[in-house]
TORVO-524869 format. One record per residue (C-alpha): residue number from 1; residue in one letter; x, y, z. Coordinates in Angstrom, 2 decimals, always signed. Example, Ala and Ser with C-alpha at 12.3 -4.5 7.8 and 13.67 -1.06 7.14 Angstrom:
! residues 2
@drenke: 1&mimi: a&X: +12.30&Y: -4.50&Z: +7.80
@drenke: 2&mimi: s&X: +13.67&Y: -1.06&Z: +7.14
END
This chain:
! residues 90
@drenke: 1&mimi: x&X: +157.91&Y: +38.37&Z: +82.68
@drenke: 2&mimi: x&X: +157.70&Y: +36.02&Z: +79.29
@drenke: 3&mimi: x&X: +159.56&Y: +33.10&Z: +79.74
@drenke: 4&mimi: x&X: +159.46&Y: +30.04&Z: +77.22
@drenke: 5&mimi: x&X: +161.73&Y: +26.79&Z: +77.08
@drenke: 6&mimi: x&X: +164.41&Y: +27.81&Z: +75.11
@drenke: 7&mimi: x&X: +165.33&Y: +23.82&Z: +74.49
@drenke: 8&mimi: x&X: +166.13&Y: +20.78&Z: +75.93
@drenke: 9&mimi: x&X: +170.06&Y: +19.49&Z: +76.31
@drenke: 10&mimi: x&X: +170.64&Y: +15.78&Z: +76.63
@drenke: 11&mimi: x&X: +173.99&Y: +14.99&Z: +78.87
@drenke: 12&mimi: x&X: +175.68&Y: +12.10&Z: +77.07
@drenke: 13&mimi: x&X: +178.83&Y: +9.92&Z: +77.39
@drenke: 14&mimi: x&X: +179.59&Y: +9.29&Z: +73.81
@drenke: 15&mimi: x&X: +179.00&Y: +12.70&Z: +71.54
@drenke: 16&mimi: x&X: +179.54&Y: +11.52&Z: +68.60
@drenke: 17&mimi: x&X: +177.36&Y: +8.14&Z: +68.45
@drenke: 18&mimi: x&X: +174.57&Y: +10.37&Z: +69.70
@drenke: 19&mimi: x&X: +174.99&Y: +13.04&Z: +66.84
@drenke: 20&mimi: x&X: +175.38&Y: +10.29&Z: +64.30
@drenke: 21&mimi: x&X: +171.66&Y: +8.91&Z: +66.20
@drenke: 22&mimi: x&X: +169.47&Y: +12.37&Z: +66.46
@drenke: 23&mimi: x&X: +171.46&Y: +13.30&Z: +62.67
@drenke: 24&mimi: x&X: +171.54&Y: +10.02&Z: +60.50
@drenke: 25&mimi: x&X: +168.59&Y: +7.76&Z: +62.46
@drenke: 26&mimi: x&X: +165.76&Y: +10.13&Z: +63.85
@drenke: 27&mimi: x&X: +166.98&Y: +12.76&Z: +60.61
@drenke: 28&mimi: x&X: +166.52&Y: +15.42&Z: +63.03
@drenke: 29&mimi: x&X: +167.88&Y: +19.09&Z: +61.55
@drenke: 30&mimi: x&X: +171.67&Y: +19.99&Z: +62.69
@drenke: 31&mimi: x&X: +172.18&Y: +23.34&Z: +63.81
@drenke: 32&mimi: x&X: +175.82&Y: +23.11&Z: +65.65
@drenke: 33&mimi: x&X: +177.99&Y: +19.85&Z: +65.27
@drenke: 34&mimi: x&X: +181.40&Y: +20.45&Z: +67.59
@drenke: 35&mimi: x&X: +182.24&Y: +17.25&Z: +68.30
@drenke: 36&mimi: x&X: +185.29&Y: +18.20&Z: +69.89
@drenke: 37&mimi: x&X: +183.80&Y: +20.55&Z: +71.95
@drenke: 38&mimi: x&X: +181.27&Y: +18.45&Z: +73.26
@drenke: 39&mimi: x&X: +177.86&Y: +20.06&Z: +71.29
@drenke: 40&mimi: x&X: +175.73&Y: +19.24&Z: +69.15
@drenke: 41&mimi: x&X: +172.19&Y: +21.16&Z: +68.83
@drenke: 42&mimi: x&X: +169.64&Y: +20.10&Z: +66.10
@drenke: 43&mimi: x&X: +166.01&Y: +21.46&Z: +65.30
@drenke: 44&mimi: x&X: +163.06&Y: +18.95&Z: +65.12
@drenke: 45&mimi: x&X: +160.40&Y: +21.68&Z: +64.05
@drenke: 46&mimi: x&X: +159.64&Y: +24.51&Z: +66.86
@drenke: 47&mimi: x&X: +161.73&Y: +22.66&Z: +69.30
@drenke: 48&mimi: x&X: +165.86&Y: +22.72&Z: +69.80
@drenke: 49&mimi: x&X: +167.84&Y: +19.42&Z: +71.10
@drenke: 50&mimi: x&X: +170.57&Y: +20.10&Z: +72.27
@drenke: 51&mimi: x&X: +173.70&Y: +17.25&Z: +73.61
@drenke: 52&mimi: x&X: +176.35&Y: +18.49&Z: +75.87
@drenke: 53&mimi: x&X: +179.29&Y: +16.24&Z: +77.30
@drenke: 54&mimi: x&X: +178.38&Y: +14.61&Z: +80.59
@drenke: 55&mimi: x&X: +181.35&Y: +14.45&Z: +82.02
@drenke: 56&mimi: x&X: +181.95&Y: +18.26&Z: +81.19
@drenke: 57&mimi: x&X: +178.33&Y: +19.22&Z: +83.50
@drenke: 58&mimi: x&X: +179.90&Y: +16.84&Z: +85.98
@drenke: 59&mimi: x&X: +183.20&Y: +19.13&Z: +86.44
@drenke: 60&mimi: x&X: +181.36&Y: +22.41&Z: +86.23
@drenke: 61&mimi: x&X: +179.00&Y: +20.86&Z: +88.94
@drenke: 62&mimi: x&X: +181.80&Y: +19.80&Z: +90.55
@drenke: 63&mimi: x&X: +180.59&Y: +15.67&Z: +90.92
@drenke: 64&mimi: x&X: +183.22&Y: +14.20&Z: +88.96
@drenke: 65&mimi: x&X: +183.68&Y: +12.41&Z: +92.30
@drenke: 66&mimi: x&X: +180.84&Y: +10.64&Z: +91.93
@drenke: 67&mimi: x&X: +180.14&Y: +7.51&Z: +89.56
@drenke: 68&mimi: x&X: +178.11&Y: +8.29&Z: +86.57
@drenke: 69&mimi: x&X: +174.97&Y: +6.70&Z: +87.75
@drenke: 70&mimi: x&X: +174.60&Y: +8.57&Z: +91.07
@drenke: 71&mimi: x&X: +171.32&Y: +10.91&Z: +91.28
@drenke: 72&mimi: x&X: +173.86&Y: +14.11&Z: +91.15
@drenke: 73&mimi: x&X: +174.53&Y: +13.44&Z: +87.80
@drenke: 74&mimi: x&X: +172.49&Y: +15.33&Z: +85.82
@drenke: 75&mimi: x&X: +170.90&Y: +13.44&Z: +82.86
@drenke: 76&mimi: x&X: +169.43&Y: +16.69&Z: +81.09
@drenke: 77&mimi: x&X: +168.46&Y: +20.10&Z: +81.38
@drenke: 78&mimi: x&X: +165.81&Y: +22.46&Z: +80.39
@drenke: 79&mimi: x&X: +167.26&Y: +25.92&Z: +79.74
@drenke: 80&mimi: x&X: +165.07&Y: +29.25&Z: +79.65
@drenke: 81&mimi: x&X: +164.83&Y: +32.03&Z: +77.86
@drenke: 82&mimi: x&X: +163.57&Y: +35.26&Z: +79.55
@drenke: 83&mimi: x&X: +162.18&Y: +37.71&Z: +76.74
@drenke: 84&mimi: x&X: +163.32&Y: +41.30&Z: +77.63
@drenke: 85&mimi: x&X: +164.88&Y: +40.59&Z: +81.02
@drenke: 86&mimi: x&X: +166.08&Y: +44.81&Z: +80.63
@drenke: 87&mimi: x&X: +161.63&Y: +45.55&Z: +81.04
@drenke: 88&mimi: x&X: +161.53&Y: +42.99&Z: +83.79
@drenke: 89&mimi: x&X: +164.31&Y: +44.12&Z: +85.64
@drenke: 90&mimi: x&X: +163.38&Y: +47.98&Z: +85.32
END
């Protein structure tokens, strides 16, 4: 089974501040801006950034309970990709 790091998403507060820091600061390469939706991805060469709402992982994780700050908050992920998960799985 292949599997390579598909990219890295960043779990922020503030979106758009964030977008306007990767986009207009670092000058990294926008892919997907939906600020209202909470994304943002951007390409710095081989590698994919991705930001994603934190307090949107929080209710899909089911911790909006918690404060921010606690250790069940995720801070970022790394997602996957599985090349040809049909040859893996037959």
């Amino acid at each position: 089974m292949e599997v390579r790091a598909a990219h890295t998403r960043l779990y922020v507060s503030d979106i758009a501040t964030c977008t306007e820091f990767y986009r207009d600061v670092l000058k990294f390469n926008p892919v997907i801006i939906q600020i209202e939706k909470g994304y943002a991805e951007f390409e710095i060469g081989q590698m994919r950034l991705s930001l994603f709402r934190q307090q949107e992982m929080a209710e899909i994780l089911r911790t909006t309970d918690q404060p921010a700050t606690a250790e069940c908050q995720d801070k970022f992920g790394l997602i996957l990709a599985v090349i040809d998960i049909d040859s893996y799985l037959s």
